[in-house]
C-alpha positions in Angstrom: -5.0 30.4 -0.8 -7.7 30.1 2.2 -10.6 27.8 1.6 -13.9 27.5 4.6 -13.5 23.9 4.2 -13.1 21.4 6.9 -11.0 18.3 6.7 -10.8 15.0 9.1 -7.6 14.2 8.7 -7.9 10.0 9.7 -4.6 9.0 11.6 -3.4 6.4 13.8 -6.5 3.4 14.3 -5.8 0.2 15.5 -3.8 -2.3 12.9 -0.1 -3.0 13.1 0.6 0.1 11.3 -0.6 2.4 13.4 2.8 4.4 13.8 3.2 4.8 10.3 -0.4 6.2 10.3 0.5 8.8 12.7 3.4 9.8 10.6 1.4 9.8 7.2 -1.6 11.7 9.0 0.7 14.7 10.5 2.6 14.9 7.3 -0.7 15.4 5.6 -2.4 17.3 8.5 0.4 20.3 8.0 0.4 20.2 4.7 -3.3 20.9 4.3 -3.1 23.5 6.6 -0.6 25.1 4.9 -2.9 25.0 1.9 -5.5 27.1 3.6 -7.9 24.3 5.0 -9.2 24.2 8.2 -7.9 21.1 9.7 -8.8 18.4 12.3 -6.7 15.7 13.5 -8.2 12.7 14.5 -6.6 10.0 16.1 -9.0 7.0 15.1 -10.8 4.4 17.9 -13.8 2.7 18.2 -16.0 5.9 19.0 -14.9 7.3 15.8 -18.5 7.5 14.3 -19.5 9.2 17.7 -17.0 11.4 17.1 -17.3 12.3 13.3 -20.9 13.2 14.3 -20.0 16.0 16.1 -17.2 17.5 14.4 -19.3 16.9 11.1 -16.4 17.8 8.4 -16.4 18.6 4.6 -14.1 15.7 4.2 -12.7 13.0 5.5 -8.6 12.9 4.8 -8.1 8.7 5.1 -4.6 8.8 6.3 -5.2 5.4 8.0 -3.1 2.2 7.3 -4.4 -1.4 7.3 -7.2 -3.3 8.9 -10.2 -0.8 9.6 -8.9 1.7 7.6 -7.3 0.1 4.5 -10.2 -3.3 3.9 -13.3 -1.1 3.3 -14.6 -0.9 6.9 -13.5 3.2 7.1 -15.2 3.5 4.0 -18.2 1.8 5.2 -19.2 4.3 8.0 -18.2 7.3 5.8 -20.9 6.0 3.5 -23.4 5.3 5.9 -22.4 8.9 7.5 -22.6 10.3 3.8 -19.4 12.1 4.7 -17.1 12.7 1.5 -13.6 10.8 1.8 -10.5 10.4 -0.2 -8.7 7.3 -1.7 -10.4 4.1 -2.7 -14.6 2.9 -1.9 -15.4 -0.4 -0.3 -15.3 -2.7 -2.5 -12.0 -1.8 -3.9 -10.3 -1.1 -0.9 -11.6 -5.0 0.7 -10.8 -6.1 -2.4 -6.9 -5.1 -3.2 -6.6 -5.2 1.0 -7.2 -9.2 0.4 -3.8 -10.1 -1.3 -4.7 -13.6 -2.9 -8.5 -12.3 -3.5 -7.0 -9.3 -5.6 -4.9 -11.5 -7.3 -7.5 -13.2 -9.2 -9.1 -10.5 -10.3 -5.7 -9.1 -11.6 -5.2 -12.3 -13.5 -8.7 -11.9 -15.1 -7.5 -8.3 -16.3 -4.2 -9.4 -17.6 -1.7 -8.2 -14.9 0.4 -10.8 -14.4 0.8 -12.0 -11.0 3.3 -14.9 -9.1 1.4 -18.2 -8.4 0.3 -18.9 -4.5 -1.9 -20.3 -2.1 -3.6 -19.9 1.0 -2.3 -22.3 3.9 -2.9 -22.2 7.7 -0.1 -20.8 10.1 0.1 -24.9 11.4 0.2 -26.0 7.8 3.0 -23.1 6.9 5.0 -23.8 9.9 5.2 -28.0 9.6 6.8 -28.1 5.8 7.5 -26.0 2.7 4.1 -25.3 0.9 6.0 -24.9 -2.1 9.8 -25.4 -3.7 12.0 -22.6 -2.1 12.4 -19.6 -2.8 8.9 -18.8 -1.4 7.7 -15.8 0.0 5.2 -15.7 3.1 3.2 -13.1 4.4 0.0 -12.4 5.9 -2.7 -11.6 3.1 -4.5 -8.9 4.7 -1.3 -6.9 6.3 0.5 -4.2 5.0 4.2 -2.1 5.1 5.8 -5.9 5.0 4.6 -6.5 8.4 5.2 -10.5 9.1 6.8 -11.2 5.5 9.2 -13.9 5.5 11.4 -15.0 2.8 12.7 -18.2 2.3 15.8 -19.5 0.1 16.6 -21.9 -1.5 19.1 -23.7 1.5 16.5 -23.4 3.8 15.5 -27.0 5.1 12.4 -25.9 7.4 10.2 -23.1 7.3 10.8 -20.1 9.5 10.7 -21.1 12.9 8.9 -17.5 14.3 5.7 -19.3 12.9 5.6 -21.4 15.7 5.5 -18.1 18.4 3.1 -18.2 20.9 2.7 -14.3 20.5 1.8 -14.6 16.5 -1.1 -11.7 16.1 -1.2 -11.9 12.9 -3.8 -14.6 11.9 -4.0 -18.1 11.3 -4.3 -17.3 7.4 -1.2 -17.0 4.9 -0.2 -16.8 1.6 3.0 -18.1 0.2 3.9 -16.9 -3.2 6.6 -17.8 -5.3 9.8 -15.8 -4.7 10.6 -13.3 -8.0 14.0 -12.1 -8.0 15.3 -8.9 -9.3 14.4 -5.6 -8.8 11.6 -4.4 -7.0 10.1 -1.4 -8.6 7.0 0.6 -7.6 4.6 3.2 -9.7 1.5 5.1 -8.5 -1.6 6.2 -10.1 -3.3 9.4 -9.6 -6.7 9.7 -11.1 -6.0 8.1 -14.5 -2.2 9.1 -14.9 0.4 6.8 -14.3 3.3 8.4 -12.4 6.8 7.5 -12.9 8.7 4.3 -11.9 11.0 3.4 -8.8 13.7 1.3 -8.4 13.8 0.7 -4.6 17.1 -0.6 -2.9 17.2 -1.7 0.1 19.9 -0.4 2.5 23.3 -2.8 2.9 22.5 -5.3 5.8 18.8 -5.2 5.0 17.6 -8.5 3.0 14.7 -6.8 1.1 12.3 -4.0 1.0 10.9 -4.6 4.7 9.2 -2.5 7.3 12.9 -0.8 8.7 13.6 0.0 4.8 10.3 1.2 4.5 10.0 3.8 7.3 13.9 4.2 8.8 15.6 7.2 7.3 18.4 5.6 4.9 16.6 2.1 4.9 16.1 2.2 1.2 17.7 4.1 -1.8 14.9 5.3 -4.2 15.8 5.6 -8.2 13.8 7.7 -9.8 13.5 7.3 -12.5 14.1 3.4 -12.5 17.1 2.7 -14.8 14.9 0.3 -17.2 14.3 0.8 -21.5 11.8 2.8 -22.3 9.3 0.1 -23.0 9.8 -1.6 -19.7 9.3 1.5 -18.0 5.9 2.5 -20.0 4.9 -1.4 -19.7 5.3 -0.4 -15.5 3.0 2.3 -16.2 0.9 0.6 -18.1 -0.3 -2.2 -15.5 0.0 0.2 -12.4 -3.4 1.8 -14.3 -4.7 -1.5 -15.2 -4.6 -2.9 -12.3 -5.7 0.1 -10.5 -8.7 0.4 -13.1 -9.2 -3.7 -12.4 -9.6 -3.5 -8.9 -12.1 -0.3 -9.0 -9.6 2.2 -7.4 -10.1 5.8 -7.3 -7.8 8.9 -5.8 -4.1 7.9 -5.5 -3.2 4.1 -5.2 0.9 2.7 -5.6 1.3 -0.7 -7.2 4.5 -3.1 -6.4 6.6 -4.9 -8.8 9.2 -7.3 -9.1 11.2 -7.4 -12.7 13.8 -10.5 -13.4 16.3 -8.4 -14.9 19.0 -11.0 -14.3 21.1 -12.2 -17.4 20.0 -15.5 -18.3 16.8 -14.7 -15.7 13.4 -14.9 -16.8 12.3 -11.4 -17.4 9.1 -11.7 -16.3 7.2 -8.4 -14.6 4.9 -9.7 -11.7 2.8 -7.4 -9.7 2.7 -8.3 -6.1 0.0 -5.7 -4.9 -2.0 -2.7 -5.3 -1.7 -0.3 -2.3 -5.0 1.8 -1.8 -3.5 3.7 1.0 -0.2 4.0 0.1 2.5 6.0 2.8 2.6 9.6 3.1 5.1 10.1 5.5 8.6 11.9 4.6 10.3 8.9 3.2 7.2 7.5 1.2 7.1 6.6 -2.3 4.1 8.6 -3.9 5.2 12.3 -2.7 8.4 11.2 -4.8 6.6 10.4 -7.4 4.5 13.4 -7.2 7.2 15.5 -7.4 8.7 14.0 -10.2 5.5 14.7 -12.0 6.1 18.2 -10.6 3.7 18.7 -8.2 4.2 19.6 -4.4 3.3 17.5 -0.9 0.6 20.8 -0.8 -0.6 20.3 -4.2 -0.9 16.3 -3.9 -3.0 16.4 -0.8 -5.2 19.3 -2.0 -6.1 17.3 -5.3 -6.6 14.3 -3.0 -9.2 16.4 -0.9 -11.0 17.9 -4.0 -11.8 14.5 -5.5 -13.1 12.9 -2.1 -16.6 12.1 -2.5 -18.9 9.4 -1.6 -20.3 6.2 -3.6 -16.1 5.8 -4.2 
């Protein structure tokens, strides 16, 4: 099928995850191509509105991964360009991008989420902000960069937050530590997809950035092994909390489920990902295909509902 339309694929930019950017934006790239579109790559700087302005596309493919591309300032410029783009508007994509900020608008829309604060790096790294286990992480990062769990035996706080190359701000949340399984379920347009169980590899403490991206880091079950109403009440606040925050296209929601006998089995949602992964080993081509649609037909239903005023 051939179409006269001209895509932007958005790749690369300048946050922590540009690598994984590269990898989600080729993956799409070819795909789209395949699909009969006419296709430019474009690896995103600071001249990018220079450069859009010249190349003037249909749309604009956002491929890009955290800050600039993920918090609303992407969306911003392809507003203010009035060029059509995919995934989440401003507001939203600010808004789940800011962990603790999306939080309490989750809460207000009955998604249940694990208690936390906001502490400096100095006030994280003297003593515990909280009982272990704790989680800490960066609120505005993504793909696990600078998470750090902390158990129970642990008498001080990790001692990397006291590096003198920390680039990762001066702001972080720690959250309460949920055990059990971590599960994951995307949203595309108002349809819940199915429900993953992700397992880390052996060796590999939880779902970080190597069992993220490295081939073999993580074992995917899909469909989670969970009852039928835990697995619809998955689906259920992937779409409310994707409605809550405003989200439009494709966006993946995180979960952690206390399965444990004797546990508490509580469902917590520990974020909404506007941009989620597109690269060979990411979660919401799996999920499309479970729902029985290709890599080609994902990103061309992506494309055809870009738009502005997202």
């Amino acid at each position: 099928m051939s179409t006269e339309k001209h895509i932007a694929v958005l790749m690369g930019g300048l946050s922590s995850e540009r690598e994984v950017s590269l990898r989600s934006g080729e993956a799409c790239a070819s795909a789209l191509e395949r699909e009969g579109y006419r296709v430019t790559r474009l690896d995103v700087g600071r001249d990018v509105g220079a450069r859009l302005a010249v190349l003037r596309p249909d749309v604009c493919f956002n491929a890009l991964h955290g800050r600039y591309g993920e918090d609303g300032c992407i969306q911003g410029l392809l507003e203010t360009m009035a060029i059509p783009y995919t995934h989440s508007g401003v507001l939203a994509s600010a808004l789940a991008m800011h962990k603790e900020r999306a939080k309490a608008v989750l809460r207000a829309a009955g998604v249940p989420v694990a208690e936390s604060l906001i502490v400096t790096r100095a006030e994280a790294a003297r003593a515990h902000a909280m009982p272990p286990p704790y989680v800490i992480k960066p609120p505005t990062e993504g793909s696990s960069v600078g998470v750090f769990i902390v158990r129970e035996d642990q008498a001080n706080p990790p001692q990397e937050l006291h590096s003198a190359d920390w680039s990762l701000g001066e702001e972080l949340m720690v959250e309460r530590f949920i055990p059990g399984l971590e599960l994951t379920c995307a949203v595309m347009g108002d349809e819940a997809l199915g429900v993953i169980e992700i397992r880390p590899a052996q060796g590999l403490s939880f779902y970080d950035y190597e069992s993220k991206y490295a081939p073999g880091g993580s074992d995917h079950i899909l469909p989670a092994q969970l009852s039928s109403n835990v697995y619809q009440f998955v689906q259920k606040l992937s779409l409310a909390a994707h409605r809550a925050l405003g989200c439009r296209g494709v966006s993946r929601s995180d979960f952690r489920y206390d399965d444990r006998p004797g546990g508490s089995g509580e469902m917590i949602c520990l974020e909404v990902n506007t941009q989620p992964g597109m690269t060979a080993t990411s979660l919401v081509p799996e999920l499309a295909k479970h729902s029985g649609r290709s890599f080609g037909e994902l990103v061309r239903w992506i494309v055809e509902d870009a738009s502005c005023n997202r």
